[in-house]
N, C-alpha and C positions, 0 to 999 in steps of 0.2 A: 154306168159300167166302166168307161175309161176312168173318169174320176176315181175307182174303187181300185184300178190295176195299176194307176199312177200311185193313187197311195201306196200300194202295197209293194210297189217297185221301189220308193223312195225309203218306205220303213227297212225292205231290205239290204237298199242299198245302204243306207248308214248303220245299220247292224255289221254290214260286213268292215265298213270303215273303223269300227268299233271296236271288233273283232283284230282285225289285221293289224290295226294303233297297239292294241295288248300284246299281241303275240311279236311284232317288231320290236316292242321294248318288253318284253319279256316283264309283265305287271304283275306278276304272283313273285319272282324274285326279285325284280327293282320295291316291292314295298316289302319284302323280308329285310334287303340290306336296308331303307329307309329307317325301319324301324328300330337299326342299331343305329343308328345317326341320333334318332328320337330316345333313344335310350342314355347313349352318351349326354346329350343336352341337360336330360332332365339329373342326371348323377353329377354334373359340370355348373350348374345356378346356384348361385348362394347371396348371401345380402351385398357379396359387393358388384354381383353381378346378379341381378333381379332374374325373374321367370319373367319371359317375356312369348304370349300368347303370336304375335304378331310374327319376333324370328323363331317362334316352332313350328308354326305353317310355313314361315319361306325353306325353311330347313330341309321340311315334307316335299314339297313342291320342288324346291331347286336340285333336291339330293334326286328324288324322282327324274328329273328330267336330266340328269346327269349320267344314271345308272342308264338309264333309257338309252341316250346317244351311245354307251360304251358299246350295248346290245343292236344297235340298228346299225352300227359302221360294223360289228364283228359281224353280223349275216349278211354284211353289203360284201367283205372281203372273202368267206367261207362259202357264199352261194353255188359255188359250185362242187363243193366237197358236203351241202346239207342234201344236196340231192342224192346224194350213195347212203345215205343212214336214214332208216326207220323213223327215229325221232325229231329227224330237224325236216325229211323231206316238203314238210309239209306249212313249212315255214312262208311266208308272204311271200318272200323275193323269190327262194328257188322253186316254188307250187307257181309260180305267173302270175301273182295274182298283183303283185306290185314290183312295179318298174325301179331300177334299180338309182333313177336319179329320182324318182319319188322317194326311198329310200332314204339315198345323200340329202338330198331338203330336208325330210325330216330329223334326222341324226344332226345337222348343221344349226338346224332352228331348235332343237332341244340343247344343242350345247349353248349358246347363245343365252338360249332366257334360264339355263339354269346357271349359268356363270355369273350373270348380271344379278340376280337373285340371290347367289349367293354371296357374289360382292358386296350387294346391298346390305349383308348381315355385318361384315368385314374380310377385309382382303386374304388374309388368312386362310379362311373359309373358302373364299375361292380360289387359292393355289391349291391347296389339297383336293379341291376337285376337280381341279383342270390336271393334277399330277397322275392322276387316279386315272383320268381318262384317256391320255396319251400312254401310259405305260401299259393297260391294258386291251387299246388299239394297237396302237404301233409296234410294241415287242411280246407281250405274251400271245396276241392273236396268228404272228408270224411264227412263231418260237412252236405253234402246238403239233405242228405239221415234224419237225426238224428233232425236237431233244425233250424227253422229259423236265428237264428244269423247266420248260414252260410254269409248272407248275406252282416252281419257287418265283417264280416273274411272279406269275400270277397271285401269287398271296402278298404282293406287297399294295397294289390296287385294292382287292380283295378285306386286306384288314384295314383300309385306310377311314369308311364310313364309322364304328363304332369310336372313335377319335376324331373324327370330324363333329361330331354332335358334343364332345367338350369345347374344343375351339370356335364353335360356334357362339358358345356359353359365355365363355371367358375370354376372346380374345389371343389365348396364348397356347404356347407349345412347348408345356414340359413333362416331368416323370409321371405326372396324371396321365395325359393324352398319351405319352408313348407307353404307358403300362397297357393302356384298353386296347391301342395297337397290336401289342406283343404277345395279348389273347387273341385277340380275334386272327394274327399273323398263322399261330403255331393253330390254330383250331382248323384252319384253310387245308392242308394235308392229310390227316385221316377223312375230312369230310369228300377232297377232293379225288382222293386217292380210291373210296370207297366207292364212289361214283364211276370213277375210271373202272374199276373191277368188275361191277357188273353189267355193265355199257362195252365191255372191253371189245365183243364180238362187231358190235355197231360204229363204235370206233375207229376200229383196224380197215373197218371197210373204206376211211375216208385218210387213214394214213396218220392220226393223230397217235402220239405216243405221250400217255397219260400217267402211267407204274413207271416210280423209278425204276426198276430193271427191266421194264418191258414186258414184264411177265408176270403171271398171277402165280405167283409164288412164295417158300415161306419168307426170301427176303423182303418181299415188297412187306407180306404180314409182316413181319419185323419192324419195319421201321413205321406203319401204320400204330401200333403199339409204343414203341419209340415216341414217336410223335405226338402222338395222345399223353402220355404220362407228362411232356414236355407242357402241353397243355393246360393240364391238371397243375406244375409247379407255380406257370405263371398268372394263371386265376386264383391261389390263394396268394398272389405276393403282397395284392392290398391289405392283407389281416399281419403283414410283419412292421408294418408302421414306417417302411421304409418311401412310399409314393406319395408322400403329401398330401392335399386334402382326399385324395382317392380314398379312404380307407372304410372296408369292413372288419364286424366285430367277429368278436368269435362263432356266435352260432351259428351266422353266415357264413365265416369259414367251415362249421362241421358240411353245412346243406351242402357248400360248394364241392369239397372235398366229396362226397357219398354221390352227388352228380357225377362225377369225375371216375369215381368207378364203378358206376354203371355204366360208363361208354367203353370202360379199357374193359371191362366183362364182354362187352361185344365184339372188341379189337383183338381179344383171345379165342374169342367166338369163330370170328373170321380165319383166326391162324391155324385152328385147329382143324378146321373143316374145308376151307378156301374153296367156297360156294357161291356164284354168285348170290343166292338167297340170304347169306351172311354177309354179304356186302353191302347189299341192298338196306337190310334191318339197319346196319352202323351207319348209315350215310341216314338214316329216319330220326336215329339216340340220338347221329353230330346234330342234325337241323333243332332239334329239342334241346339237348343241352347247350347249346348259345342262347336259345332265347329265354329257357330256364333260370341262365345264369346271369344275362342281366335283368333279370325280372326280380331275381333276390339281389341282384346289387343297387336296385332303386328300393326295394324295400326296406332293405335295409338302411339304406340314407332316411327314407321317413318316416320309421320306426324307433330310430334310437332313440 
């Protein structure tokens, strides 16, 4: 009988270690952004730089455990502003359930072996993920409390993973890597802004100012659409020949293009009615059309 309550104490115990490991690194969105890492890679290999099986897992793994520490210091610094909101109250650190130097170890020994990790691919590689992880520790995390630009902080962290998985590929850092950037850059604000909007009431409760003008209004719609179309310009710029090996063909430009307004049909969606429930829907299209969009930007690399 003890034998039987030990086990069942020990299975639950590592369930919860298991549980609280995900939910500190936040593992449904550390392997969304991984996946733009893993997408960048495989659009970035070419014969002069081979596919290589070996830095795609480090890539996985290092980008994971990088995304992770950005997530385990921003709840180590927030802990006391996740306990006023619905959605975060319940979070490891502010629920009790983990101590807040258990935390910092973890967050510390995540940044560590994914630095090392990703050094080990090339150096490169890990300054963009060490840039990544200080700028969205140390100033977008402070900045969310104080100014809406947090946001614009935040989309420079934010689009840095879909361009980290070229220079992982290749070594280098030019109008390839900064185009995948300057999608995924301008894609960070209607998705972010969407989320802010219908979060706005849970938000406010912890002092986060999220809408550029603070308000669910038609200006914030505005520049949600604004920003979107911005979006749209610079995910067809690989079809104008001007990005180097970047480049899709036409029919990839139509898909991308018709992607593109389907989400500004919901970013009108939103202005017209400014409901949370429309908020909500366009922050569902943003999540899709990123990954939509590079799903035909690798197929179409191995289709032509």
């Amino acid at each position: 009988m003890k034998a039987a309550l030990s086990t069942t104490a020990n299975n639950f115990s590592l369930k919860s270690i298991y549980v609280d490991f995900r939910e500190i690194t936040k593992a449904r969105l550390a392997i969304s952004v991984v996946f733009s890492s893993v997408a960048g890679y495989l659009l970035g290999f070419d014969d002069s730089n081979p596919f290589s099986w070996n830095i795609l897992i480090m890539l996985f793994i290092g980008g994971y455990c990088m995304v992770g520490a950005s997530n385990a210091f921003n709840q180590i610094i927030e802990k006391d502003l996740d306990v006023l909101m619905d959605r975060t109250k319940n979070r490891p650190v502010p629920a009790g359930r983990m101590s807040v130097n258990t935390a910092f170890v973890i967050a510390c020994l995540l940044t560590v072996v994914g630095l090392a990790i990703l050094y080990s691919i090339n150096p490169k590689t890990a300054m963009f993920g060490a840039i990544s992880i200080f700028l969205y520790t140390s100033i977008y995390t402070p900045l969310k409390t104080k100014t809406p630009l947090s946001v614009f902080v935040g989309a420079f962290p934010g689009a840095i993973p879909f361009m980290l998985g070229w220079v992982a590929a290749t070594n280098e850092f030019g109008i390839e890597a900064g185009t995948l950037f300057l999608i995924q850059f301008f894609w960070q604000f209607p998705h972010f802004w969407a989320i802010g909007w219908f979060l706005f009431d849970d938000y406010k409760k912890a002092g986060f100012f999220m809408l550029p003008t603070g308000k669910k209004d038609k200006s914030t719609a505005t520049q949600i659409i604004l920003y979107t179309i911005w979006l749209i310009v610079a995910s067809l710029l690989p079809s104008l020949g001007y990005t180097g090996r970047l480049f899709i063909t036409p029919y990839a430009a139509v898909a991308v293009f018709l992607l593109g307004i389907w989400m500004l049909v919901y970013a009108f969606k939103l202005y017209n009615s400014r409901e949370a429930k429309a908020a909500r829907t366009l922050m569902l299209v943003s999540v899709s059309y990123i990954t939509l969009l590079q799903i035909i930007y690798i197929a179409d690399k191995f289709l032509r």
